[in-house]
N, CA, C and O of each residue as an XYZ file, in Angstrom:
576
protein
N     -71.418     52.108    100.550
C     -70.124     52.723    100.780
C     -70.341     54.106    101.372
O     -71.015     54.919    100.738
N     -69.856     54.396    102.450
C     -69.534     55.514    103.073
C     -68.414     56.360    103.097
O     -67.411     55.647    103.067
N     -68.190     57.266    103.127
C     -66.719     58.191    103.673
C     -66.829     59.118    104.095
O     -67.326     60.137    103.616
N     -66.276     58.886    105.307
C     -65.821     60.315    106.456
C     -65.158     61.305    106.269
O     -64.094     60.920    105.782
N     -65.161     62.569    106.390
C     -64.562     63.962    106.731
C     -63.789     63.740    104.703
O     -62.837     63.322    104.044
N     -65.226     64.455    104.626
C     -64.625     64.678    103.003
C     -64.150     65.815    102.761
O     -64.486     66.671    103.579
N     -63.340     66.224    101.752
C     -63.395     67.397    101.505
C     -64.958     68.566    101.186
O     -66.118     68.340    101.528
N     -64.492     69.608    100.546
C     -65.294     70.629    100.003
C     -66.102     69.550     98.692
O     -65.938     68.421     98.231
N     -66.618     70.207     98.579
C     -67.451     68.954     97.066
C     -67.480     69.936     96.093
O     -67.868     71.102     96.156
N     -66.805     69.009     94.786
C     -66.849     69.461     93.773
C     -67.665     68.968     92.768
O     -68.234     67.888     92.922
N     -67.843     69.869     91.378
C     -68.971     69.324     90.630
C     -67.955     68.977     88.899
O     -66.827     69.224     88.472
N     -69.102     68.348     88.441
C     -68.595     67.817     86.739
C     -67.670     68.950     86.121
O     -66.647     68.752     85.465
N     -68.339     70.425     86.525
C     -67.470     71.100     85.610
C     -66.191     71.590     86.358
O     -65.440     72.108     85.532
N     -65.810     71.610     87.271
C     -64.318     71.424     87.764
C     -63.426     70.036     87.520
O     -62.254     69.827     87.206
N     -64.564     69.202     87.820
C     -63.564     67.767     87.121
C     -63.080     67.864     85.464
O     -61.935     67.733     85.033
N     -64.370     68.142     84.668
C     -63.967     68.264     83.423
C     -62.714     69.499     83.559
O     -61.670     68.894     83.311
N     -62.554     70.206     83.697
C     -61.365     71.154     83.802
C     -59.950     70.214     84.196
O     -58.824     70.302     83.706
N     -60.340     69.510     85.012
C     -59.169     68.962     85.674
C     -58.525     67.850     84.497
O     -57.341     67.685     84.203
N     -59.732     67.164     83.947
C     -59.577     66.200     83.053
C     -58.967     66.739     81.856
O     -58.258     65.983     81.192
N     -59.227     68.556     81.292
C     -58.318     69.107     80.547
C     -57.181     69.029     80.496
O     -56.470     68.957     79.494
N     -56.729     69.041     82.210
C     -55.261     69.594     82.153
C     -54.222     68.326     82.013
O     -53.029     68.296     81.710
N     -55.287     67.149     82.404
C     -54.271     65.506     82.451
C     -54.362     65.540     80.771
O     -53.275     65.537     80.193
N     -54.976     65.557     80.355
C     -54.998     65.515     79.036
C     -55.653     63.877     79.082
O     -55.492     63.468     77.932
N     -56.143     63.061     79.692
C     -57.371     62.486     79.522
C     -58.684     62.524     80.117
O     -59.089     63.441     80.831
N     -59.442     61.320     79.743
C     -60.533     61.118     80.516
C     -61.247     60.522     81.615
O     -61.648     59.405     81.290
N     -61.583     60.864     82.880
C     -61.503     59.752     83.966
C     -62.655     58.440     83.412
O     -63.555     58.905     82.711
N     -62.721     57.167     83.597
C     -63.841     56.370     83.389
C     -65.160     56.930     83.923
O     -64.834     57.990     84.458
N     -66.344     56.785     84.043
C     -67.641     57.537     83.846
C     -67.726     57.222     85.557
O     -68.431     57.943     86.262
N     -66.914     56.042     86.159
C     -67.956     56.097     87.267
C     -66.396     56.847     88.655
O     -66.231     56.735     89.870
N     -65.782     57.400     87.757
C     -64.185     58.118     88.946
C     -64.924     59.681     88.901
O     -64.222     60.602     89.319
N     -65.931     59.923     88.545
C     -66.266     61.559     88.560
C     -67.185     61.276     89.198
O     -67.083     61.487     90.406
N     -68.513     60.661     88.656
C     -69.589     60.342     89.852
C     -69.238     59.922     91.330
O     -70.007     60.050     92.283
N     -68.075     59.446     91.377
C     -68.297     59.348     92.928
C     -67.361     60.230     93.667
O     -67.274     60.204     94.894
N     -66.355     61.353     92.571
C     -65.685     62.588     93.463
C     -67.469     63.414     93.562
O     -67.895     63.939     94.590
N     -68.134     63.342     92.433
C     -69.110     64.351     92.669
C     -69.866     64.117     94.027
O     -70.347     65.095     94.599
N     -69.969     63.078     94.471
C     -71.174     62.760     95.401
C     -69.922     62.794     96.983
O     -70.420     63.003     98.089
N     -68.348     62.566     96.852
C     -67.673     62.775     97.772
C     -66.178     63.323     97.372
O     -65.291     62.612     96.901
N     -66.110     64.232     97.552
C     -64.269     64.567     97.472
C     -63.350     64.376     98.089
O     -62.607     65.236     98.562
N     -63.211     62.712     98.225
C     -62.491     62.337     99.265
C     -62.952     61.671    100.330
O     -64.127     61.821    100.663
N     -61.971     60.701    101.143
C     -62.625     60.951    102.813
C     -62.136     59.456    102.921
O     -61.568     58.769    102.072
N     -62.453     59.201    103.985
C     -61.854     57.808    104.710
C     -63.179     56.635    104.837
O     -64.116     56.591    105.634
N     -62.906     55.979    104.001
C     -63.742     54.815    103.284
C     -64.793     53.881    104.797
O     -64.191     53.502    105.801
N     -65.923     53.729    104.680
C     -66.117     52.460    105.279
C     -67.388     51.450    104.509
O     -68.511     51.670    104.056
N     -66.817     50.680    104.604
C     -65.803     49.768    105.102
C     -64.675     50.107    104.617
O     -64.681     51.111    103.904
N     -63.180     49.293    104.872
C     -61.782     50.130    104.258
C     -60.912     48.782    104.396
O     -59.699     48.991    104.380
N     -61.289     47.498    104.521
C     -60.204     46.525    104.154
C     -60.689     46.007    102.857
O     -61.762     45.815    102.284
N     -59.344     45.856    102.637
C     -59.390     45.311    100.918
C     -58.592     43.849    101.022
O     -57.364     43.911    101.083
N     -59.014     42.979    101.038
C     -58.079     41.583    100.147
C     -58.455     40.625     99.068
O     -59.609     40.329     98.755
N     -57.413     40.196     98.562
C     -57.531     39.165     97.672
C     -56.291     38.532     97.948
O     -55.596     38.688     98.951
N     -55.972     37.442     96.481
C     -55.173     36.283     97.334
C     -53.959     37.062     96.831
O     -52.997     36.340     96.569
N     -53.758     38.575     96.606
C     -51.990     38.993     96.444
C     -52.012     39.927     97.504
O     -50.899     39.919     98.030
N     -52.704     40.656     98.008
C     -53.232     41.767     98.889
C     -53.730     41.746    100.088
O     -54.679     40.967    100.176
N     -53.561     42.097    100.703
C     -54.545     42.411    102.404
C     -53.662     43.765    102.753
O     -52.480     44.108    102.726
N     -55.043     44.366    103.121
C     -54.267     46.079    102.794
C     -55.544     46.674    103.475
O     -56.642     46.213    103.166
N     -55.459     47.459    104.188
C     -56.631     48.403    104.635
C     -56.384     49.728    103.759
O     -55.248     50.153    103.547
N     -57.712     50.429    103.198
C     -58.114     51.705    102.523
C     -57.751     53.045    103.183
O     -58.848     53.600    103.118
N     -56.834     54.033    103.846
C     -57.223     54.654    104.747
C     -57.662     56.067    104.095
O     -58.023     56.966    104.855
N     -57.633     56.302    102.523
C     -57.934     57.766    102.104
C     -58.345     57.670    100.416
O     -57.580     57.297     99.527
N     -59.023     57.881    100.337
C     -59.934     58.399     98.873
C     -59.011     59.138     99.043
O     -58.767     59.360    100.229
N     -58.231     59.740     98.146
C     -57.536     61.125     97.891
C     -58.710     62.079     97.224
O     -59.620     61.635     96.524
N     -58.516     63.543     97.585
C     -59.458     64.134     96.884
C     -58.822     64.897     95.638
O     -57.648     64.862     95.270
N     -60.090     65.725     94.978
C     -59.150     66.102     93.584
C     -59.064     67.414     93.943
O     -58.680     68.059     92.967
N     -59.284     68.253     95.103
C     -58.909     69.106     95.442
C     -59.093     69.662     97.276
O     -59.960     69.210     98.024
N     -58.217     70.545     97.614
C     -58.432     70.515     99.229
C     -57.601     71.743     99.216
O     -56.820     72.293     98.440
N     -58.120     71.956    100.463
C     -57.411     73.246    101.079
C     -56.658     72.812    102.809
O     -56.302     73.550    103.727
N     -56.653     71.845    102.717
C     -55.813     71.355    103.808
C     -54.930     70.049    104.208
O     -54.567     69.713    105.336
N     -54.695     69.428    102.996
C     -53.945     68.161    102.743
C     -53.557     68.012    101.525
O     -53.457     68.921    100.702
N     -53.360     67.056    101.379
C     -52.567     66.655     99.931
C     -53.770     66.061     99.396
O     -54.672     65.550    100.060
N     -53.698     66.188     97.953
C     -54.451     65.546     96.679
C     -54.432     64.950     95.888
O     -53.454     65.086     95.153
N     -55.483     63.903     95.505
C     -54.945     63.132     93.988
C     -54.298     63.633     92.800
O     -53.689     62.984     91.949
N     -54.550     65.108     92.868
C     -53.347     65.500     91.511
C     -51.867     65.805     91.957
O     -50.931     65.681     91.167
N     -51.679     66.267     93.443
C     -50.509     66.381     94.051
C     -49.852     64.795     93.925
O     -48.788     64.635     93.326
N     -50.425     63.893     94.410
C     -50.001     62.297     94.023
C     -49.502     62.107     92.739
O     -48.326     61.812     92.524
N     -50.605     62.311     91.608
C     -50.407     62.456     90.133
C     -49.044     63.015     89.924
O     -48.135     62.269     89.558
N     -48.877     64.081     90.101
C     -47.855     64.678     89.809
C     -46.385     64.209     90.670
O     -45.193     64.159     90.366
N     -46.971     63.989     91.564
C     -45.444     62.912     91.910
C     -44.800     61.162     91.542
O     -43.768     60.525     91.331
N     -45.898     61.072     91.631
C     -46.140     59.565     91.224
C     -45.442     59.281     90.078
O     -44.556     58.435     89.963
N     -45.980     60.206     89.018
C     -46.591     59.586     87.542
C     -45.470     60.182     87.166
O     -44.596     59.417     86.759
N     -45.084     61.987     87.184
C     -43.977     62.178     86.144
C     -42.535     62.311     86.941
O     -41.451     62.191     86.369
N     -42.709     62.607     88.507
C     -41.480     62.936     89.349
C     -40.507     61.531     89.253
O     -39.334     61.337     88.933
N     -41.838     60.499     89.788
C     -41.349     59.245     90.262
C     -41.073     58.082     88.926
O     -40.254     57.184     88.727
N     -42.308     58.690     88.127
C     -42.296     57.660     86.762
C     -42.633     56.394     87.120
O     -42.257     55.514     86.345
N     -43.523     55.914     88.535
C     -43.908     54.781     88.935
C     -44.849     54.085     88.290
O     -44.922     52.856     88.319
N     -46.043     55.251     87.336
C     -46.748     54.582     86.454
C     -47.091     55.258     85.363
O     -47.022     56.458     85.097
N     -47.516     54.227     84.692
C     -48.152     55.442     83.249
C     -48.303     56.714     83.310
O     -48.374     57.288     84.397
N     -48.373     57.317     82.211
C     -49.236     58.838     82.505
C     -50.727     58.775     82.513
O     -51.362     59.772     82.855
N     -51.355     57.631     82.148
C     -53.019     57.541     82.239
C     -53.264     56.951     83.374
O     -54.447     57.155     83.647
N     -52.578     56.111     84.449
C     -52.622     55.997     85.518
C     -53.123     57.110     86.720
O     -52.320     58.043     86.749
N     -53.916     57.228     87.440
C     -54.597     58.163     88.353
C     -54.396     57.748     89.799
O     -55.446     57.309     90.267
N     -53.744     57.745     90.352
C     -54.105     57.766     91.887
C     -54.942     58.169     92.628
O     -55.000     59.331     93.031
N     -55.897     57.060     92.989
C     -57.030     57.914     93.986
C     -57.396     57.363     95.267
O     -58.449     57.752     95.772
N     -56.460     56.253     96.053
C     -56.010     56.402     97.014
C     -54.759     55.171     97.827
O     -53.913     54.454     97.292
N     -55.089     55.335     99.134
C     -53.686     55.589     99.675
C     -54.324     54.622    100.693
O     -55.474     54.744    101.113
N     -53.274     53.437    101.125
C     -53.413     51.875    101.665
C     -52.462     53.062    103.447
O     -52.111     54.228    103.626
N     -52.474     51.849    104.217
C     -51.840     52.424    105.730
C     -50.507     52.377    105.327
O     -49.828     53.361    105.622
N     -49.886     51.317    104.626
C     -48.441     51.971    104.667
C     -47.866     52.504    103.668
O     -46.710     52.234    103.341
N     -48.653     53.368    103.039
C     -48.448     54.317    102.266
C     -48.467     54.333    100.456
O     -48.100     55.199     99.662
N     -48.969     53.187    100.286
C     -49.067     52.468     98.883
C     -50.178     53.186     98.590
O     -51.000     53.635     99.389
N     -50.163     53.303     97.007
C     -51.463     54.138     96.118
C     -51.889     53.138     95.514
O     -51.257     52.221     94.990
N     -52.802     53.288     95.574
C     -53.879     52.642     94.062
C     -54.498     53.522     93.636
O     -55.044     54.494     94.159
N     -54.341     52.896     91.883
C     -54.219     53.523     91.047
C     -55.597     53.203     89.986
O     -55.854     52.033     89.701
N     -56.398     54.278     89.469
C     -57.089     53.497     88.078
C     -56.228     53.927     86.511
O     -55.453     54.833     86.202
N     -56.815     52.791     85.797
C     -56.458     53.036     84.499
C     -57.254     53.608     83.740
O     -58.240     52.947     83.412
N     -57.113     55.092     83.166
C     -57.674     55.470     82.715
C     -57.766     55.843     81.409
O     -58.173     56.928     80.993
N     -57.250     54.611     80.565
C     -57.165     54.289     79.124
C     -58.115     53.203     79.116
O     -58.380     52.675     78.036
N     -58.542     52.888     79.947
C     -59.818     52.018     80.100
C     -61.289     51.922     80.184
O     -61.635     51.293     81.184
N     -62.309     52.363     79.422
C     -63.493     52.742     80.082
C     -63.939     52.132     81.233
O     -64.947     52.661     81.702
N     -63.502     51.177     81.839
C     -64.647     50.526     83.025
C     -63.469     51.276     84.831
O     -63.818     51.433     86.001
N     -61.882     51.558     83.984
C     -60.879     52.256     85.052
C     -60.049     51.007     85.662
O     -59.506     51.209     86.748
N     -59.924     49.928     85.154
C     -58.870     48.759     85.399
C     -58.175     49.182     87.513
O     -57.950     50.387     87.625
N     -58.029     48.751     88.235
C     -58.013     48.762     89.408
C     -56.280     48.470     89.547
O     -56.042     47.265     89.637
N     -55.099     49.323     89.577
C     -54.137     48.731     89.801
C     -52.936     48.755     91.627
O     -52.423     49.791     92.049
N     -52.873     48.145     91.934
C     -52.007     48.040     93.478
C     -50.678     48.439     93.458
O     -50.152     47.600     92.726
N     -49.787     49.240     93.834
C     -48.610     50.173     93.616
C     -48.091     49.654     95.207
O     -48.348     50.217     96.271
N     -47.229     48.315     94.980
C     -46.569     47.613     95.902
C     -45.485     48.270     96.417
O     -44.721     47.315     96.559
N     -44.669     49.568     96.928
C     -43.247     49.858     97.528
C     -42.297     48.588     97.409
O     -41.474     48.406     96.511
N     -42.559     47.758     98.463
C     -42.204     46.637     99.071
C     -42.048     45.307     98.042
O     -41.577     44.294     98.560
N     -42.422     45.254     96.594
C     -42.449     44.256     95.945
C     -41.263     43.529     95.813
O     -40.237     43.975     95.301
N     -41.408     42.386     96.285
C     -40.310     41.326     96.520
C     -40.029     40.968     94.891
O     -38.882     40.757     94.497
N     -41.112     40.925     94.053
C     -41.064     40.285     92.581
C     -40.292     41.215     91.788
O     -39.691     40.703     90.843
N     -40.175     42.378     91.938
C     -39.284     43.357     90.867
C     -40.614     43.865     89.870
O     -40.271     44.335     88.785
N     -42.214     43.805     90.175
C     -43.374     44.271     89.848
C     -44.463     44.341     90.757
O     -45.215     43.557     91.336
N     -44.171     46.240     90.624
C     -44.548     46.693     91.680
C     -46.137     46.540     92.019
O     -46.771     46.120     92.987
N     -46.561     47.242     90.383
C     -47.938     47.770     90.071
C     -48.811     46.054     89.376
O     -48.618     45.253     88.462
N     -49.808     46.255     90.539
C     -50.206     44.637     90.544
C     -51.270     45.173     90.215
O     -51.706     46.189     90.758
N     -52.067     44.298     88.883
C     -53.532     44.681     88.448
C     -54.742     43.821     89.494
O     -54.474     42.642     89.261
N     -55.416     43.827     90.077
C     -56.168     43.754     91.070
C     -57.239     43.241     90.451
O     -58.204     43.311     91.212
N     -57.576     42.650     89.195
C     -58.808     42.486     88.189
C     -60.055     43.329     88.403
O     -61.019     43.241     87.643
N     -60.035     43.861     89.082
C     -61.409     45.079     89.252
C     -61.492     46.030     88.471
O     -60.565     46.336     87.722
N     -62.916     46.819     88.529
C     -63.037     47.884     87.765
C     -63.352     49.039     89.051
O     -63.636     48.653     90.185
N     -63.281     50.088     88.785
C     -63.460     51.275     89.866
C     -64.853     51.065     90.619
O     -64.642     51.346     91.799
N     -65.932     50.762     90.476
C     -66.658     50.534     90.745
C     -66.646     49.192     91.608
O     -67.289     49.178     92.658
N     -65.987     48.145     91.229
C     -65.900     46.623     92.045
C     -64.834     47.060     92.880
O     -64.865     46.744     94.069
N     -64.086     47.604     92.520
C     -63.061     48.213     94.034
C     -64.071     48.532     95.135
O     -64.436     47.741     96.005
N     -64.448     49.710     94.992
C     -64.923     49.655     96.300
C     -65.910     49.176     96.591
O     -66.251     49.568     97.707
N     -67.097     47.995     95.836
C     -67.816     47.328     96.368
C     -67.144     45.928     97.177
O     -67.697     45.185     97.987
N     -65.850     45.885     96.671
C     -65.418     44.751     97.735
C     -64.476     45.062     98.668
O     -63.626     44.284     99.101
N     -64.654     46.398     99.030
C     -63.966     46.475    100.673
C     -64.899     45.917    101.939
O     -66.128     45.993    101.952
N     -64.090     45.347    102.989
C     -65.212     44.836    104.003
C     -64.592     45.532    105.275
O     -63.598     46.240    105.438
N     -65.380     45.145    105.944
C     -65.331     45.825    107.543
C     -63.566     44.746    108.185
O     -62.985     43.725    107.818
N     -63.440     45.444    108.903
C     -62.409     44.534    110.155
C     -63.101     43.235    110.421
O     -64.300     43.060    110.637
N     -62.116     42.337    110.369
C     -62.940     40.999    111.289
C     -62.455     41.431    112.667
O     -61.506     42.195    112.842
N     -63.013     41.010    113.400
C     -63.013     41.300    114.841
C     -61.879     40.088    115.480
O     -62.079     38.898    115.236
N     -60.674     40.541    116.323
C     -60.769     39.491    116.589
C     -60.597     38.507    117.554
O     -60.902     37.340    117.308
């Protein structure tokens, strides 16, 4: 897994700060990989399964000085919008504008899909992944 034009990089002890202020804990492997990238545009970046086909276009980062952020999301999402839990995390953002979300009442971070468009009247579709199998199963474009 790769990602382009990351932010600034941050380390454990700004996340742990951050993790103060949500008042939980991210799963072990949502800090290791802001630590190693803060953000950035995924490759590979398509995602499907048989409810989904969705391209990746942004890791949100947990902090920036020139865009919007996963806690700016957080904070709209979660208490403005009330779209998901409060242990719910947004950490990134599909092309037409959908978040995915981890669960972070979960140690492994449960993988959830935040549908706008849901025809079913349920929006937030659990994706059976863990943060880690998320992004090992994004693939490249098929060509075509």
């Amino acid at each position: 897994m790769k990602f382009t034009n990351p932010e600034t990089p941050i380390n454990a002890k700004e996340i742990a700060s951050i993790e103060t202020s949500l008042g939980f804990t991210f799963p072990s492997p949502v800090p290791r990989l802001y630590i190693s990238t803060n953000g950035g545009n995924p490759e590979p970046y398509v995602f499907e399964n048989e409810h989904v086909d969705t391209v990746v276009t942004e890791f949100l980062p947990l902090k920036s000085g020139r865009k919007g952020t996963a806690l700016k999301s957080y904070d709209r999402l979660v208490f403005k919008m009330k779209l998901a839990p409060q242990y719910f995390f947004p950490f990134a953002i599909d092309g037409g504008g959908d978040y995915f979300f981890v669960d972070c009442s979960i140690r492994e971070g449960a993988i959830y899909f935040y549908r706008s468009n849901s025809a079913d009247g349920h929006p937030l579709l659990n994706l059976d992944l863990d943060f880690d199998q998320f992004w090992s199963s994004l693939k490249d474009e098929k060509p075509e």
